[in-house]
N, C-alpha and C positions, 0 to 999 in steps of 0.2 A: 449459528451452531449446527452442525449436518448431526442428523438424528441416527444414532447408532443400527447398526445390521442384524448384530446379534438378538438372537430369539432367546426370548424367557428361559431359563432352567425348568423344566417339565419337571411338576413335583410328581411324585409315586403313586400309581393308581390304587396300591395297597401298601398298608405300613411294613406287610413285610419286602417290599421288593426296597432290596438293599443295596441297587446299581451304584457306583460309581457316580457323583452329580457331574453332569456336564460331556461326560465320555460317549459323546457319540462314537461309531467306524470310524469313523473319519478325524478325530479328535485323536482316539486309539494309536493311531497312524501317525499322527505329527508326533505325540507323546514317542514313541519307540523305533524313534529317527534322535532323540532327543531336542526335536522343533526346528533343527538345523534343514532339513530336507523341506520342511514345506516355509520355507519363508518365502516371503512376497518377496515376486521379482521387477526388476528395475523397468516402468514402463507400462507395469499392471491399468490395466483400467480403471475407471470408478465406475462403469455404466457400461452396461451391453445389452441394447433394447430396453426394455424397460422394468429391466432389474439392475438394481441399488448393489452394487460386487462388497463384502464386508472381508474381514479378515480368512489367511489362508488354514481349514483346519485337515487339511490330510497331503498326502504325497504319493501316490502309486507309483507302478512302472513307466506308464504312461501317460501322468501329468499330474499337475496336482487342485485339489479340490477348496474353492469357497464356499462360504455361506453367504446370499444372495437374499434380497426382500424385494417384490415388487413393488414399482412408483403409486402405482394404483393401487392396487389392491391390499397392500399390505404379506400378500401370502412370500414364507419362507421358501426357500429352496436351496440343493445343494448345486456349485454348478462346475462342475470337472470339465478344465482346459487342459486341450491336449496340442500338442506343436505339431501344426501342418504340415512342416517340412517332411514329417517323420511319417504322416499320413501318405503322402505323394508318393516319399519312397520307397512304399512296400505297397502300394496298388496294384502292382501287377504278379507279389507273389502268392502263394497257397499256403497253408499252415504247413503244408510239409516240405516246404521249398525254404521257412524259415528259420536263420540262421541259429539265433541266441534267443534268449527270454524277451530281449527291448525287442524284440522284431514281431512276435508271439503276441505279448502284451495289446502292438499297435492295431494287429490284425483282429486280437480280440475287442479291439472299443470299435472297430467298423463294425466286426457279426453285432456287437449289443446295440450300436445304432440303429442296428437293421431291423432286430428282431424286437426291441421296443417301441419302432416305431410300430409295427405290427400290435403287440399286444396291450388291450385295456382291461384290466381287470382289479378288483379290490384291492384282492392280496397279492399284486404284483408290482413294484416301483415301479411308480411313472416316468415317461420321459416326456416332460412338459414340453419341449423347445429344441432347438438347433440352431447355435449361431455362429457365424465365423467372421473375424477379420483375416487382413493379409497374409496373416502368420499362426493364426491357431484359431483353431476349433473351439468351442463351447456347448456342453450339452448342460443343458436345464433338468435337473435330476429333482424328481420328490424328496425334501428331507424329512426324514423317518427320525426325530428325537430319543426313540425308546432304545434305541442300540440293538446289540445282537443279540437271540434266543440264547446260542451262547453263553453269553454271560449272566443270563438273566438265568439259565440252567443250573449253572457254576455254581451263584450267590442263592440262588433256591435248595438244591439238592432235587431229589426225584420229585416228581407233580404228581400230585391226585390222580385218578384216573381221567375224573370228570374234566379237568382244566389238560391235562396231556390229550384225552378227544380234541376239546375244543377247539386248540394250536392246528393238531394235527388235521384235522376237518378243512380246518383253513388253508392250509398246507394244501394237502390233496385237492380242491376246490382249485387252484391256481396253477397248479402242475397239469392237472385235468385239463384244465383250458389250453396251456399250452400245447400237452399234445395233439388237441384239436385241429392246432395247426400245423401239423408234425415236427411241430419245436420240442427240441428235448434239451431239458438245461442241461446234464452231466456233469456239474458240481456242487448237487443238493450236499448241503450241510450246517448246522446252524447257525454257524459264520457267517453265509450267506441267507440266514434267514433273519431280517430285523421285523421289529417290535413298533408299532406307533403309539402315540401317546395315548390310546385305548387299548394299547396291548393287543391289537390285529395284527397279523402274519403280513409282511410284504418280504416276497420273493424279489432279492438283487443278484449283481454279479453274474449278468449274461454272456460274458467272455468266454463262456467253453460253451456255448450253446452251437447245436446245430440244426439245420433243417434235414429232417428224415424222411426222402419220398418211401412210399408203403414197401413200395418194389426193391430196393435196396438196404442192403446193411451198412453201417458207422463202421469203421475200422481206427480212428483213432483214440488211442490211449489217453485217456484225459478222468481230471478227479482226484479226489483226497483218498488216497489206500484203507482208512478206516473206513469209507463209505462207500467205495468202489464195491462194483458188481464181481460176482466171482469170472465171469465173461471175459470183462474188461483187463482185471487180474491177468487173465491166463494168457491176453494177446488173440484173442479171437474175433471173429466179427460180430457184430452184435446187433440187437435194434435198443435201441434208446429209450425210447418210451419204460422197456420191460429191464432195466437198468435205474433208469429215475427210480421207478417203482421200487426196485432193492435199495436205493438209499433211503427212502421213505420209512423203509422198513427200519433200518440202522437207527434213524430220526425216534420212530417211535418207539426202541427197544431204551435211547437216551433219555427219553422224557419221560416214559415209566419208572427206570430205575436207577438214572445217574449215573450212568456210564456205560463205556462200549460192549456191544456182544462181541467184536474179535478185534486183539489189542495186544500186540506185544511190544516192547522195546527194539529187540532186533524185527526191522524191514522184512527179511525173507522169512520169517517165522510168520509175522504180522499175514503175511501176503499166501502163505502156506494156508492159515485158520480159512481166510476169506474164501481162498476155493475150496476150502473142503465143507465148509459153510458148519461146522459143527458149534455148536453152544449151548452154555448153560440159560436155559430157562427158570428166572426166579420163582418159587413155588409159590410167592404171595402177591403175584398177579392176578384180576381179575379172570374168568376163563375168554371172554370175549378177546380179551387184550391178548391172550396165550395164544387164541385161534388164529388173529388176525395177523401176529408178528412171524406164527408159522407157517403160514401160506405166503407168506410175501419175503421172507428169507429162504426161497424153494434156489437152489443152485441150477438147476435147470431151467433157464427160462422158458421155456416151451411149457412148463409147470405150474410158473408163477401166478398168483393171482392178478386180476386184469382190474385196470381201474373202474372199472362198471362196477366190479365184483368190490373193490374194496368203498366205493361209495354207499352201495347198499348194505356193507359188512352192521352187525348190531354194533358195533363198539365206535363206527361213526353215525350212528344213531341215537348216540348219549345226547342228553336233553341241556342245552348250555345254561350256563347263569345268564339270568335277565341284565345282574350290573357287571358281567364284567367284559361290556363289548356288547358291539352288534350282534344280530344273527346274523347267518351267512346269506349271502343275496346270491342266489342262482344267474351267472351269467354265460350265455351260449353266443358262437361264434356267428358270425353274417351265416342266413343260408345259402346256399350254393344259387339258387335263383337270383340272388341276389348281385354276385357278382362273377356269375360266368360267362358272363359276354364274348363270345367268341370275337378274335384278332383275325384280320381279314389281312391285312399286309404288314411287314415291318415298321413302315412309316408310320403308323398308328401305337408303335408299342415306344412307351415313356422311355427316354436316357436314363433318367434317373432310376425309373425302377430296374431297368437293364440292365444297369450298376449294383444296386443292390441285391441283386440275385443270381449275380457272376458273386457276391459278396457271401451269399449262402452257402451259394453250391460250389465250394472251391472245388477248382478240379476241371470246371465243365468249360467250357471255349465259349464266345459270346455267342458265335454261329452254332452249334449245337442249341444253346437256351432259346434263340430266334425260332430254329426250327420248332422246336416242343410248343412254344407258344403260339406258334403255327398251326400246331394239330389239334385239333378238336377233341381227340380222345382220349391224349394225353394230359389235356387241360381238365377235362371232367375226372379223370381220373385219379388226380392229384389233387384236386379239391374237394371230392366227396371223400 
């Protein structure tokens, strides 16, 4: 008898969280295809490396996702197959070279390969693995049981103060990290924020992430209009980093009081609020929670408060529950001594990484990125 895939039903870390049983993202997804879009297809696997492939529970643009158990260890995972073909054939374009959504979607599960494989942090979904047959790809994804903030928002209504810190602490702690490495997600929203089975923050959904060297501005339009920056809105250039930051803010105006600061039904009205950045503040908000949602919804970004600044702010300085979760574990990037090893020739610099960072930097020619890597000053200065 071959011993089942599926993972336990996560019972509820509190009686009152009133999730959905069983409704991971990915569950979510098959459900509102009506299960027709993620069926197993003819030829599927049973084994890829040494994970155990179980039933299919999602479908995106760009492939669809199992749940997976390793032979050893027993640990869960999600693991999104995507068709190589469709990898191959859009290698050579740039997000703005491409055509429709399927072509967007493909280019977006290279950036998220890229930039997970970069980042390790708490509260950021892991990408465990990378595997591929002839014909598709396999990323080895963390499964996250607890679903999406989301909904865990939804079925709650507004949070305490003390438990909306805590989220948002963890939030900002992962976001923090990424910009470190001038990774900016630009599609913070709680959609994109799931919950584990201790109700920790892991930041997904790296497909609109880009790499931001310090020197340059992001120019495209990317992100959910309720959470977008006024910047971004208006078609300007932007830096990213100070863009996160304004969804952050959006993030915690939701977890305070259960719904949007700027929300309309009509799109251009919606889009109108956003840059004029006006809103009503609830009067029965904490003051700290008042201070910190007002600095960080500044429409100016050259204004805005800076992640330093909202780290040290008093209102993520609130003291967490002992049960409900870890404390946050401070984690910082390599230092620079660590890995600035100056490149002496071409032939010393990785294919693969050469790949992945014509993958970053859409835009840039291989021969431009050789030269940069080339230079000594440009290498120091993109890693401090």
């Amino acid at each position: 008898m071959t011993e089942p895939v599926d993972p336990p039903t996560p019972s509820p870390p509190r009686a009152r969280h009133s999730r959905r049983k069983g409704q991971t993202r990915f569950e979510k997804e098959a459900a509102a295809t009506g299960g027709k879009a993620a069926a197993d297809q003819p030829g599927d696997p049973k084994v890829i490396g040494p994970w155990r492939i179980g039933r299919t529970i999602g479908k995106g643009a760009s492939g669809r996702v199992k749940i997976a158990k390793h032979s050893r260890t027993g640990q869960y995972a999600a693991i999104k197959i995507v068709p190589k073909h469709a990898l191959l054939f859009s290698s050579r374009m740039s997000i703005a070279d491409a055509g429709n959504k399927h072509d967007k979607a493909v280019l977006g599960i290279e950036r998220e390969i890229v930039i997970m494989k970069l980042i390790d942090h708490p509260n950021v979904m892991a990408l465990y693995d990378v595997w591929e047959t002839a014909k598709e790809l396999y990323l080895v994804l963390e499964y996250v049981e607890g679903g999406e903030l989301f909904d865990y928002l939804v079925s709650q209504g507004r949070l305490p103060p003390d438990e909306a810190s805590r989220y948002f602490q963890q939030i900002i702690a992962g976001v923090d990290y990424c910009h470190r490495f001038n990774i900016c997600h630009r599609d913070l929203k709680p959609e994109n924020l799931l919950l584990d089975r201790e109700r920790n923050i892991k930041i997904a959904d790296f497909g609109m992430a880009a790499l931001e060297p310090s020197d340059k501005l992001l120019e495209t339009s990317c992100g959910s209009p309720h959470y977008a920056s006024p910047e971004i809105v208006a078609g300007m250039s932007y830096h990213g980093a100070a863009s996160d930051i304004w969804s952050c803010g959006v993030i915690l105006f939701a977890l305070l009081t259960g719904r949007l600061p700027f929300d309309d039904e009509n799109i251009r009205l919606l889009l109108q609020k956003v840059k004029n950045g006006k809103f009503v503040m609830p009067s029965e908000l904490p003051p700290d929670a008042k201070d910190l949602i007002t600095r960080m919804l500044v429409v100016d970004p050259e204004k805005r408060i800076t992640m330093a600044e909202i780290s040290s702010h008093p209102f993520c300085q609130r003291k967490q529950d002992t049960d409900s979760g870890r404390r946050l574990r401070v984690v910082d990037p390599p230092r620079l001594e660590q890995i600035a090893r100056p490149v002496k020739s071409d032939k010393e610099i990785d294919r693969d990484i050469l790949r992945n960072l014509k993958t970053l930097w859409c835009g840039s020619s291989e021969r431009a990125i050789v030269k940069a890597l080339l230079t000594p000053e440009w290498v120091l200065a993109h890693l401090s």
